[in-house]
N, C-alpha and C positions, 0 to 999 in steps of 0.2 A: 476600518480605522487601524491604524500601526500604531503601535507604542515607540519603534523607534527606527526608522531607516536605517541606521546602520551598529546596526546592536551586535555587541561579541559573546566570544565564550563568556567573559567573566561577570556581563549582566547575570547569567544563571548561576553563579556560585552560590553555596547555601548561605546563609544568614541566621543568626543566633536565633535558636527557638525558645519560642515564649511559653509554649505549654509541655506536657508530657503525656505518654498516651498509656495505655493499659492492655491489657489485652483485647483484640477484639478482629474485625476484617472490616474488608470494604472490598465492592466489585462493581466491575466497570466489562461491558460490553462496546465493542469497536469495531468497525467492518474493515472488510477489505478493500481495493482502492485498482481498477485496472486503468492503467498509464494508456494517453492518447497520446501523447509525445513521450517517449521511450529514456529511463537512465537508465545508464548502460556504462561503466567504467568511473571508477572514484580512486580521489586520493587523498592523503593525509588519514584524518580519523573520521572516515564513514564523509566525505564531504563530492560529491557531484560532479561529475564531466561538461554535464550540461544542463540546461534546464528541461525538466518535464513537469506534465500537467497530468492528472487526472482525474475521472470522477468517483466520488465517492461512491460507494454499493451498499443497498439496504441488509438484504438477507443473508449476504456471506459473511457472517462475523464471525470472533472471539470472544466468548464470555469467560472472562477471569476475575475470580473468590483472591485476594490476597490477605491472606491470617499471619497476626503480628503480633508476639510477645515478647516483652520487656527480657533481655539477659545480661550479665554479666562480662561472658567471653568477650575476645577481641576479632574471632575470625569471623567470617563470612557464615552462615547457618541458613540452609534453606534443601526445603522436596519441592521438587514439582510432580505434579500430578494432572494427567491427561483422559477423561470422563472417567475419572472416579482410581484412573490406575498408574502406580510410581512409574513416574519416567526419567530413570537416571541418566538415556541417554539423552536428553534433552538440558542437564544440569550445567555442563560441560560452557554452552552458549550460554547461561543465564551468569555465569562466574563471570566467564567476561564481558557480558555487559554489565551486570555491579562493578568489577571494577574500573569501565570504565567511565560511570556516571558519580563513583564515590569522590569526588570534587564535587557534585554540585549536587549530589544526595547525602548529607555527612553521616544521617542516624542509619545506614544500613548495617552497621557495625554493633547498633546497640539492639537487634529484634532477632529474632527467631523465624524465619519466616514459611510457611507452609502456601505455595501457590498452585492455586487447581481450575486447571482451564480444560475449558471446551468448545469445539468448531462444528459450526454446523454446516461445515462443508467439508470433503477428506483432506484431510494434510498432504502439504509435501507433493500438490499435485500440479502446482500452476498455479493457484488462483489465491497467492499473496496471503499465505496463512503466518508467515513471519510479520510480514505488514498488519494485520491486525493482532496478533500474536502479543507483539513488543510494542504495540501503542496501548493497547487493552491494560497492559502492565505499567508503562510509564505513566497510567493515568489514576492508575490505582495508590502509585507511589506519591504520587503528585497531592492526592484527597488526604495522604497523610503527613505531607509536607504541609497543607493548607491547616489541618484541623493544631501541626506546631507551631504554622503562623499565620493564624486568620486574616491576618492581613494582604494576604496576596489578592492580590484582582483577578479578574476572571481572564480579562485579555494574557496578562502574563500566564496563569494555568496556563491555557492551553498552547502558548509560544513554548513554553519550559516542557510540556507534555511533549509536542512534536520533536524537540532541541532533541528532549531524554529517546524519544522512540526512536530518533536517527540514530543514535550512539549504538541499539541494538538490530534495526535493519534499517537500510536507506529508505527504501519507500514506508517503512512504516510512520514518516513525518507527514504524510498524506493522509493517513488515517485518522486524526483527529475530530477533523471538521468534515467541509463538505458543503456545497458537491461537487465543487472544480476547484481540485487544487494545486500551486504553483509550488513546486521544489527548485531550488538554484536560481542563482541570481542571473538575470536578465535585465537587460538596460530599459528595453520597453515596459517593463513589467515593476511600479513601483511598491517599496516595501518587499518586493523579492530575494530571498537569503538561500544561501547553503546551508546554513545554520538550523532552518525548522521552516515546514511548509508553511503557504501563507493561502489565504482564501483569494481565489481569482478576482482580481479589482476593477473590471470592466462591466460592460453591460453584456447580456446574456440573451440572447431571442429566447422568445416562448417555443420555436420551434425543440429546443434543448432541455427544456421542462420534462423533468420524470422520465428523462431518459433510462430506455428499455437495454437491458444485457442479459441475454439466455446466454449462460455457459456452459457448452457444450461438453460433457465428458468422455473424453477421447481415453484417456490412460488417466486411471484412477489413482497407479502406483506412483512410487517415489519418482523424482524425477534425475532423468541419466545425468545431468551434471547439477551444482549445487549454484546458487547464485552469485555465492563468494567468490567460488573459483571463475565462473565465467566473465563476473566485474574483472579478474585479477588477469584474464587473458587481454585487456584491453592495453595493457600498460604497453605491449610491443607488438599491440596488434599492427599491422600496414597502411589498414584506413582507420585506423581508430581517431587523424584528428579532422579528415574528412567528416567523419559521422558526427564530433560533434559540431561540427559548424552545420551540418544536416540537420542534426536537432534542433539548435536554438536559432536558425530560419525557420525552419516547420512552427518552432513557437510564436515567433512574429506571427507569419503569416497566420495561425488560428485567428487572433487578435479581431480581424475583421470578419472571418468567417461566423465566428461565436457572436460577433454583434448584429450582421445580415442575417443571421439564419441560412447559411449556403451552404446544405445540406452534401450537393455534388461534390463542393470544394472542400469539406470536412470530411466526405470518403477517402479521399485520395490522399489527405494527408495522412488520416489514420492508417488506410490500409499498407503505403508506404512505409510507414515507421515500423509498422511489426512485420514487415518481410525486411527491413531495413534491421533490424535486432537480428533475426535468426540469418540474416549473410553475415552478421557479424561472426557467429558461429560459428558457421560453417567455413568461413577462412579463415580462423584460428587455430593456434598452434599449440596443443592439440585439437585439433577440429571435431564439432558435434552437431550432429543432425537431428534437432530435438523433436522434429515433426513427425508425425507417423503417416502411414500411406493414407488413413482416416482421414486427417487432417487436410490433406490436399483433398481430396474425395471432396469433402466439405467448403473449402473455397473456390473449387470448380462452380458447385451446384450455386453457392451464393451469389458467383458472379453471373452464371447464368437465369437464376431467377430475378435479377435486376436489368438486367438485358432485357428479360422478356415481359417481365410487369412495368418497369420505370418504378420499383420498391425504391427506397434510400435506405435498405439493408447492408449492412457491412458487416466486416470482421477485424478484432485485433487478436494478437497473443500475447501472452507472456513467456517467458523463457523453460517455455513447456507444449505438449501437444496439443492440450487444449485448447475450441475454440470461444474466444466472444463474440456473439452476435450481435451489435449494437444496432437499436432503429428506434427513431420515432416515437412517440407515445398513440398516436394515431394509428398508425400499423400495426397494432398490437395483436389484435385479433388474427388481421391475414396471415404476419409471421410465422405466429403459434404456431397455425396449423399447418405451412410449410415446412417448420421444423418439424413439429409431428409426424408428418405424412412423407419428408423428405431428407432431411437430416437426421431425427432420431435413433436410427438403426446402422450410424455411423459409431455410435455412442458405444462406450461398456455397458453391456446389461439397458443400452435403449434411454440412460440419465442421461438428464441435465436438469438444470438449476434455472430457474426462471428469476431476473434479480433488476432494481431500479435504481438510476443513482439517489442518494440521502444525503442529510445533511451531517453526517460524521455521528463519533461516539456519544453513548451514554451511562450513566450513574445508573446503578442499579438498585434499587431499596430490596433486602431479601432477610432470607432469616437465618 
């Protein structure tokens, strides 16, 4: 259910708070989110080229402590802190995302803030740790926005939660909910915004139930370009308005796929899109080749172990080496051990993450 088909910035502007708070925290846990239809290029403030979809992931989250006391100052006050250790270089992005949510968060001005997060997956490696990062955060803001005015509804949370998480990464509007979710508006797709993901409004096959993502870790390090910069090569890229008319067909077309259960026709879109990202890439100017020779190694063997079993094993990427193996909740077993036996030793050190789509973030009660 939507609260408003065509809702703007200024529904989320703050509103006179009724209460005040003291010192105290709140923490909020959020997963990561990998895209079956691909965004790729934005413009104005954090706002979409095109529309994508994805599902939401149980295991690879963000768990973020946000500590808040009452001060006096007028500027900005915050550490952040990464399992347990100051990360100043990390501060730099959290300034600009305060200010630019300070229209429609107005007490960030009045708190002190000390924020302490940790991933249970490596950062900075592919697998959308900004994405639950900056949702984990706008949801912690959001539980202190609600306790100044109890009044908000939950639907609005977490509309305002996804609004705030766009402001600090795109895809982290995806992160919220779960477990297929719509970023960018789309004419087929109603209640769909630029503005903050929405939960996929269609019917869903049980074939798509508990869907399985083993991600594979190819390159554990930081990754050779950053995802800002590579949105930012889109602006003059050659095909960039090819691609998105690429995308937001690929998103019609799922529409049916997600309701048959046509598992064949949901490879090809998928696998499409993420070799359809990284040419983006690589005919850019400056051009990058984010894949490693692992990576191919690894879509070789996937496509030929669907070849020779009839698996409905696939793969996406995101704007890194890494791979996702998406299949089935039924093949779970057989995969495992293909990847074990077959893929594994593609991996740094033999990892990967064994991971299910979920239904988005949660509250955490702690001490």
């Amino acid at each position: 259910m939507y609260l408003c088909l065509t809702m703007t910035e200024k529904e989320f502007l703050s509103k006179p708070y009724k209460n005040k708070l003291a010192k105290a925290h709140v923490t909020w846990q959020s997963p990561s989110n990998i895209a079956l239809v691909k965004y790729w290029g934005k413009y104005g403030e954090q706002l979409p080229k095109n529309t994508s979809i994805s599902f939401t992931l149980s295991n690879c989250h963000t768990k973020t402590s946000l500590f808040y006391e009452p001060k006096t100052s007028t500027d900005f006050e915050f550490e952040v802190f990464l399992d347990g250790k100051r990360e100043a270089g990390f501060e730099p992005k959290i300034l600009k995302f305060f200010q630019r949510i300070e229209n429609y968060i107005s007490f960030l001005r009045d708190y002190n803030f000390r924020i302490e997060t940790t991933n249970s997956f490596p950062h900075s490696s592919g697998i959308a740790s900004s994405a639950s990062g900056m949702s984990a955060l706008a949801l912690c803001l959001m539980e202190m926005e609600q306790q100044l005015n109890p009044s908000i509804a939950s639907d609005y949370f977490n509309q305002k939660a996804s609004f705030l998480a766009r402001l600090g990464s795109g895809s982290a509007c995806r992160s919220v909910e779960g477990p297929l979710i719509v970023w960018g508006k789309h004419a087929a797709i109603p209640g769909s915004s630029n503005l903050f993901g929405t939960k996929y409004p269609f019917e869903v096959h049980p074939n798509f139930d508990n869907y399985q993502d083993t991600i594979l870790l190819v390159d554990k390090g930081e990754k050779q370009v950053s995802s800002t910069v590579g949105h930012d090569l889109m602006h003059e890229h050659p095909f960039a308005e090819e691609r998105f008319a690429q995308a937001n067909s690929n998103m019609e077309k799922l529409i049916p796929v997600l309701r048959e259960g046509n598992l064949d026709a949901f490879i090809k879109i998928v696998e499409s899109e993420a070799l359809s990202l990284h040419a983006m890439m690589m005919t850019s100017m400056p051009y990058f080749i984010l894949m490693k020779p692992n990576t191919l190694e690894i879509i070789n063997r996937i496509w030929k172990y669907r070849n020779e079993t009839g698996s409905k094993v696939c793969f996406t990427l995101d704007a890194g080496a890494n791979v996702h193996v998406l299949y089935p909740e039924n093949e779970k077993e057989d995969v495992k051990k293909f990847i074990e036996n077959h893929l594994a030793h593609f991996c740094q050190n033999k990892q990967f993450i064994c991971d299910v789509s979920g239904n988005g973030a949660q509250s955490v009660i702690d001490n």
